[in-house]
C-alpha positions, 0 to 999 in steps of 0.5 A, a space after each residue: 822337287 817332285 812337286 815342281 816336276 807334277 806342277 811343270 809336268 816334266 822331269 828336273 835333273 840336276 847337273 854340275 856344269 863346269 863350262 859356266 863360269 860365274 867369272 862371267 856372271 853366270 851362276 847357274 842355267 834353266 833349261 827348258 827341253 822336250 827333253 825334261 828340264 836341266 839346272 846345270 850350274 857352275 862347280 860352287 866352292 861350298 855346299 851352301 852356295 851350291 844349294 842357293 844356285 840350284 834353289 835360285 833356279 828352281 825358284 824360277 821354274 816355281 814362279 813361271 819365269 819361262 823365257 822365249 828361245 832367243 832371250 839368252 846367252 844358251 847359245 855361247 854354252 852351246 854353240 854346236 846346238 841348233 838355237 831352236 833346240 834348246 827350248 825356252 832357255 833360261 840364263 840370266 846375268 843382269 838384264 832381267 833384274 826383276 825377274 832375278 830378285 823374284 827368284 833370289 827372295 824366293 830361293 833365300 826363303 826356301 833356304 831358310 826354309 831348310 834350315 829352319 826345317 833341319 832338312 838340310 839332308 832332305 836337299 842332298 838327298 834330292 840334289 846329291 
């Protein structure tokens, strides 16, 4: 993660959000601040699915999927929050299905990558 906060300049923390709600789609969200970057995702009911919404996310960040402010559903998260507060948000459902494969094959491979790696410590060093 460490590389990816150099490349992107910024701090990435890693936060369980329990008002996402994958009854909607929703997995996990990117957050893009003057603030640092956030990755909040929904409580997973497994180790490994927790680790795929947070690669998925990452992923993202890697392959410079930023997004305009207005381009998201950040605002229903957080309705108290100036849109221009939350800097090129990033949550996605099923419009940007390109994007969403991109950063799902991306994540599958740093997973296997993990496992192949025997790191699986590594990631629960780093995410907790």
């Amino acid at each position: 993660m460490s590389a990816i906060e150099q490349e992107r300049d910024t701090t990435i923390k890693v936060v369980e959000f329990p008002e996402i709600s994958p009854e909607d789609g929703l997995f996990g969200i990117w957050l893009n601040t003057k603030f640092g970057d956030y990755v909040l995702h929904a409580p997973a009911p497994s180790e490994l699915h927790r680790q795929q919404i947070i690669l998925h996310e990452l992923a993202h960040m890697i392959l410079g999927h930023d997004l305009a402010v207005g381009q998201s559903n950040a605002s229903k998260l957080f309705p108290d929050l100036p849109e221009d507060a939350v800097v090129r948000t990033l949550a996605r459902g099923h419009d940007d299905n390109q994007l969403e494969r991109e950063a799902e094959t991306l994540a599958d491979r740093l997973a296997h990558s993990l496992r192949v790696n025997a790191q699986q410590s590594s990631f629960t060093k780093v995410f907790g």
